[in-house]
C-alpha positions as CSV (number, residue, x, y, z in Angstrom):
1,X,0.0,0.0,0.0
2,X,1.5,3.4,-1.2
3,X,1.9,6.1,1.5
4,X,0.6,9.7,1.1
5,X,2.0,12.7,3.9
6,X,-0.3,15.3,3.2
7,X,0.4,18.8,4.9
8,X,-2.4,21.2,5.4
9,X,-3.5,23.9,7.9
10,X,-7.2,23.8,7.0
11,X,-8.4,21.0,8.9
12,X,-11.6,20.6,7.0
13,X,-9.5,20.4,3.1
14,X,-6.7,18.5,5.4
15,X,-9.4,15.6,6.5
16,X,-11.6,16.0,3.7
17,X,-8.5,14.8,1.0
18,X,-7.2,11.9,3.9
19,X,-10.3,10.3,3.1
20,X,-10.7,11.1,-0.5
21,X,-7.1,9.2,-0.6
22,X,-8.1,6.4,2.1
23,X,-11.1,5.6,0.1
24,X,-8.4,4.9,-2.9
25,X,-6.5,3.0,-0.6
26,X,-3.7,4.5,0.3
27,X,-2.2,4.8,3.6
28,X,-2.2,9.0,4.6
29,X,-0.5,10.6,7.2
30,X,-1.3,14.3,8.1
31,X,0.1,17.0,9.8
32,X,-0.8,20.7,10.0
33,X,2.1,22.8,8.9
34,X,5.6,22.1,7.2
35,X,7.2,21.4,10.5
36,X,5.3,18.1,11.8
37,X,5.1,17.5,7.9
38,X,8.8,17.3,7.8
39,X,8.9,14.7,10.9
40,X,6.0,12.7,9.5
41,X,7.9,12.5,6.3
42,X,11.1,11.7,8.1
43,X,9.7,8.8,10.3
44,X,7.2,7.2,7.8
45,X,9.0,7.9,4.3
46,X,5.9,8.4,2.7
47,X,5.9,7.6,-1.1
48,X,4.5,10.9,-2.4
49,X,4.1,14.1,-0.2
50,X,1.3,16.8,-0.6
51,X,2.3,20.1,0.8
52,X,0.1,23.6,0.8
53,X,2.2,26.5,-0.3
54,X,0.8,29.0,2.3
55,X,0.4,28.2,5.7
56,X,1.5,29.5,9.2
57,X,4.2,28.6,11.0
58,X,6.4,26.1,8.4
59,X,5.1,26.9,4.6
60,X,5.4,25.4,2.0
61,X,8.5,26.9,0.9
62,X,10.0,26.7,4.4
63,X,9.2,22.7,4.2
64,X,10.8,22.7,0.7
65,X,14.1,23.5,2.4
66,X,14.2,21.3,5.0
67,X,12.9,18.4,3.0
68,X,16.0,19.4,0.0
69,X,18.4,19.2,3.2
70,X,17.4,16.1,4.2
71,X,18.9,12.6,2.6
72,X,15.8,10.6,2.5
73,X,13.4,13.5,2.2
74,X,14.4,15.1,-0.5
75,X,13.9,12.1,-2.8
76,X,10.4,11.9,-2.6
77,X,8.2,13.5,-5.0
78,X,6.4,16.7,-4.1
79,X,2.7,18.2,-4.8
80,X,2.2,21.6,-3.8
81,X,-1.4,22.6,-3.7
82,X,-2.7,26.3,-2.7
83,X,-5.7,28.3,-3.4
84,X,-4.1,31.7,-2.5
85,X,-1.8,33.7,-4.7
86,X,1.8,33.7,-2.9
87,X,4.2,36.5,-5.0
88,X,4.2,35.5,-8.3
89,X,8.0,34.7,-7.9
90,X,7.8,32.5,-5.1
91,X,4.9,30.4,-6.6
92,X,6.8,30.1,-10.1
93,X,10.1,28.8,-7.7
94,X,8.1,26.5,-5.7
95,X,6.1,24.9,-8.9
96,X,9.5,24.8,-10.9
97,X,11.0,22.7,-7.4
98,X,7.9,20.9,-7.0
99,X,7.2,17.4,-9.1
100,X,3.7,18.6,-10.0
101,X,0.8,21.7,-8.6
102,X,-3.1,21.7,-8.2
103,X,-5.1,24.7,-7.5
104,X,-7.8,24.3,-4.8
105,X,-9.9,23.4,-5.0
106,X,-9.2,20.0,-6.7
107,X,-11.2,17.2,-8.2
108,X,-11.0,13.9,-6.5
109,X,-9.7,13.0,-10.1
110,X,-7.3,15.5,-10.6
111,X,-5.5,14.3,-7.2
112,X,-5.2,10.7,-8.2
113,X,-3.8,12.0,-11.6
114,X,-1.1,14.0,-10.0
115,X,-0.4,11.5,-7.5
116,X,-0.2,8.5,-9.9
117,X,2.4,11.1,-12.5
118,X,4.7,11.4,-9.1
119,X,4.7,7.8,-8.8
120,X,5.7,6.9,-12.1
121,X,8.4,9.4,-11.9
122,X,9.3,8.1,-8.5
123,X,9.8,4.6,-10.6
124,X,11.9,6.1,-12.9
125,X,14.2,7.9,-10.6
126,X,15.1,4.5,-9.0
């Protein structure tokens, strides 16, 4: 069973897409900012991480440098999601780092999509 972390400060989106990705069986650990994100993701090695660009506390570019510092970390592919505009800089930079981006809100469909495209790419990396 493939392992999701998905990082989220909105507990309702946060709980609402653990289910979506339980109900496609995977097994989905969550956490509310970049910071327990980047433990989860340390202890569990989760095959495909889904991170919010704009949170409190650790965002989503915050967790991008800890996670490229990190041996294990850094090797697994990365989702941002976001439904706010960060500075049109940042956002280009973290896409262009990231292995794939959904506007919120997404479809149940258009998560599986990117999901299954980061673990194909995971395949070929290895």
């Amino acid at each position: 069973m493939k392992k999701i972390l998905v990082i989220e400060d909105n507990t309702e989106i946060r709980e609402n897409t653990v289910e979506m990705l339980e109900l496609n069986n995977y097994k989905v650990f969550s956490a509310k900012n970049g910071n327990i994100g980047f433990q989860l993701a340390k202890k569990n090695k989760p095959d495909v991480i889904l991170c919010d660009m704009m949170m409190p506390d650790t965002d989503g570019r915050e967790f991008l440098q800890l996670a490229k510092n990190h041996v294990i970390v850094r090797k697994i592919p990365l989702i941002f999601f976001s439904a706010g505009s960060p500075l049109p800089d940042i956002k280009k930079k973290l896409i262009k780092e990231a292995d794939d981006f959904l506007e919120k809100p997404f479809s149940e469909e258009d998560l599986l999509h990117a999901i299954e495209r980061a673990l194909k790419k995971q395949m070929i990396n290895f």
